[in-house]
N, C-alpha and C positions, 0 to 999 in steps of 0.2 A: 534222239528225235529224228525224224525221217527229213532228211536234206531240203528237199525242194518244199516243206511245210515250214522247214525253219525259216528260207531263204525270206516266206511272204511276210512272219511273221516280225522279223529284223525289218525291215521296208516300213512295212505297217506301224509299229513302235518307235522306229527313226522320224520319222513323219508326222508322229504326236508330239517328240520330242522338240520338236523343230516348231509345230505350228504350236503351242504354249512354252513358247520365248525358255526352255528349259536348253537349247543348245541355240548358238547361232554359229554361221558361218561353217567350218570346218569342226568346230567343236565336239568332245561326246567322242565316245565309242558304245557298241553293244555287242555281246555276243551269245552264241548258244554252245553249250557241249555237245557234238551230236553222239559219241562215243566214246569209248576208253581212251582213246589216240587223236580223235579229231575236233576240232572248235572251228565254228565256222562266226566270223565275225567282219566287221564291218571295216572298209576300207582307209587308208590314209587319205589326206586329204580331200576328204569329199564330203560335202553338205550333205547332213541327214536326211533334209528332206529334199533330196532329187536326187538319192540311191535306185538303184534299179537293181533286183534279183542277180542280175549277172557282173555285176560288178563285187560282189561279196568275195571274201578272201579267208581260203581255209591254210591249217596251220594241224602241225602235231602239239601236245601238252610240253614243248620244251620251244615252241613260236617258230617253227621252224615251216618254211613254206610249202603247202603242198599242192598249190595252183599255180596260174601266173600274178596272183593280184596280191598285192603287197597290206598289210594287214596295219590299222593302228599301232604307232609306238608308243601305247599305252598299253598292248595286249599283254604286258609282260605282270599288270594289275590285277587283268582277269585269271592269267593261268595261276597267279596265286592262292587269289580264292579258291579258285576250282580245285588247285593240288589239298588246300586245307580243310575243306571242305566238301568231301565226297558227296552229302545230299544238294547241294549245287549244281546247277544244270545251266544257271543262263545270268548276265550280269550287265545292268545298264550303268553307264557313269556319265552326267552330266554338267551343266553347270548353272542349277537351278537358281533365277535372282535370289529370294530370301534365305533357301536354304544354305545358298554363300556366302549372303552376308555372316549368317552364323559364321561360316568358318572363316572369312575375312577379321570379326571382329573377334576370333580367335574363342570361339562360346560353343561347346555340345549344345544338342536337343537329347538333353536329359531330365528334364521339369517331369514329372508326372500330371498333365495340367487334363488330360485327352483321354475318355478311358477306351476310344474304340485305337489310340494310338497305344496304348498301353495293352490291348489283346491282340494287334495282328502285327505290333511292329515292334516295341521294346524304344531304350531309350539310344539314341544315336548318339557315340561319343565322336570324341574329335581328334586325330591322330596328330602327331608332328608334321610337322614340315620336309617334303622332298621335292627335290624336282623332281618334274613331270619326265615320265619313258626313262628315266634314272631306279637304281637298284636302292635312291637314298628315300622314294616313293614306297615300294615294298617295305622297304627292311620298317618303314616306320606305322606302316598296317600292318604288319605280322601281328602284334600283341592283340590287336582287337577284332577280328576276322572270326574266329573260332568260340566268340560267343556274341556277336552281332550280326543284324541282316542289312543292317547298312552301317556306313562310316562317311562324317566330312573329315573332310583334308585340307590340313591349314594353309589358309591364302592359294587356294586350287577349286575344290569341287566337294561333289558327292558323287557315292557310287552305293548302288544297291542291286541285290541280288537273291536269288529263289532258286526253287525248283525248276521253274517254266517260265519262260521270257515274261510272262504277262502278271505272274508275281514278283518278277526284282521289279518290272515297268511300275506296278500299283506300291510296292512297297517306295521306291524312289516319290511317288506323286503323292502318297500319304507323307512324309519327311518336310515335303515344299510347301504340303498344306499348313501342315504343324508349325513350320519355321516363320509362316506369314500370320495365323493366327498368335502366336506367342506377340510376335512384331505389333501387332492391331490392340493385340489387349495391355501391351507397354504402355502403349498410347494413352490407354482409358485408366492407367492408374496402377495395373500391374493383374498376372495373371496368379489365383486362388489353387495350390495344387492340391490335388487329388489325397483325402485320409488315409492314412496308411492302413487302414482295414476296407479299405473300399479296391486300393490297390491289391491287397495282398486275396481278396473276393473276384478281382479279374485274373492274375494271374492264375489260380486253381479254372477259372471256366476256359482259359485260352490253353491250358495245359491236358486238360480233358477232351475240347476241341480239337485240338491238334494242332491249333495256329503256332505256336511257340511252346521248345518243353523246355524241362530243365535249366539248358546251358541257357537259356536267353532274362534267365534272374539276373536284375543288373543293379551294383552295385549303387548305384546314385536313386535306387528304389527303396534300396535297404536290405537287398539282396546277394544272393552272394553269386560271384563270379564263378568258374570251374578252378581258379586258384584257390579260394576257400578262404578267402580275405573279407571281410568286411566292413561296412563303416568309412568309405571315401567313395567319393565320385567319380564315373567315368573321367569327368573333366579334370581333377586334379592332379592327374599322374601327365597331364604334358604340360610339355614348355610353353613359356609366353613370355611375352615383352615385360609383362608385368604391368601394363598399365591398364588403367580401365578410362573409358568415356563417357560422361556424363552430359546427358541433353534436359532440355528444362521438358515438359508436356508441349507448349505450344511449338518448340525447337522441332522436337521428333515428329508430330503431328504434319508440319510443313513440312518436313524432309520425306515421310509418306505421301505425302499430297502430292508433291513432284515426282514420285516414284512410280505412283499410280499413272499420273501420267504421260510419262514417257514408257509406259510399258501396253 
């Protein structure tokens, strides 16, 4: 992608990020590939939304600096994707309320409940635990990167990623919708998911499309991963505390009520 088009576009999307409470403060990273050797991505320490074009920070595919401006130490998230993922181009991570709390309360967005989430997005599993700008971050995305377009990350975040900034940006904002709808329809009693014939009728249109092929059959659909395994859930292959929490209707209801408004 051509430098000073990306530079707008990082700006542009940092600044949506920021004004739908999806990062605050220093939060968040974003980046674009703009070539074989160069990623151009968004600064340490700096609020999303009051980046400016010239404070952006380029780097080689190994994070190594090739301006003066020091880059996210998170970047080391995005050159993963990027290395494992050649049709990758560009990769928002932030730390959207509901989509958190999934990975807070240690839960994928793997429900088949959403059938326009089930043709442009697939189902977001939930990786392990690592610290953040730690190698213990990667190592625990590797397994699920090479047939997902996004991932939560336990007690951290989410991160998604495309072609072109403007789809990891939509792909990340369809995730937070899904996360908040699943949360709303708890509330009313629990969400109806999608027939397995009605699923397996949007896969075939989103594969013909071109929104998602093959590798993005996911196995909590009923589908098969590129392992060739079937028959368990993104969810069930990570660790957890092992507990679960139970809220009554009106419990959850007010604890949404409060949510909504402080947001």
């Amino acid at each position: 992608m051509e430098e000073s088009a990306a530079r707008k576009q990082i700006v542009e999307i940092g600044k949506l990020l920021y004004d739908r409470n999806y990062v605050v403060a220093f939060d968040g990273n974003v980046s674009v590939r703009l070539d074989e050797n160069r990623v151009l991505a968004t600064p340490t320490m700096t609020s999303k939304g009051r980046m400016t074009e010239d404070c952006l920070a380029i780097t080689d595919m190994d994070g190594k600096a090739l301006n003066d401006r020091k880059a996210s130490s998170e970047l080391a998230m995005h050159l993963l994707i990027y290395n494992m993922r050649p049709d990758i181009r560009a990769v928002c991570h932030a730390h959207p309320p509901y989509g958190t709390a999934f990975a807070v309360a240690g839960l994928a967005i793997d429900k088949p409940i959403l059938s326009e989430v089930v043709l442009t997005l697939g189902c977001v599993p939930l990786t392990g635990y690592g610290t953040p700008s730690t190698d213990e971050l990667t190592e625990a995305m590797k397994p699920y990167v090479g047939v997902h377009n996004a991932l939560l990350m336990a007690n951290h975040g989410a991160v998604a990623y495309g072609k072109h900034l403007w789809e990891a940006y939509d792909r990340l904002e369809t995730l937070e919708h899904t996360a908040k709808i699943a949360i709303l329809a708890k509330a009313l009693g629990g969400a109806n998911d999608l027939p397995a014939d009605a699923i397996e009728k949007l896969i075939e249109i989103r594969e013909k499309a071109g929104f998602l092929d093959e590798s993005a059959r996911c196995q909590s659909c009923g589908y098969l991963h590129d392992n060739g395994v079937a028959g368990t859930s993104c969810e069930t292959v990570i660790p957890s505390n092992g507990k679960k929490i139970a809220f009554t209707r009106e419990e959850l209801i007010e604890l949404l009520s409060q949510a909504a408004k402080l947001s």
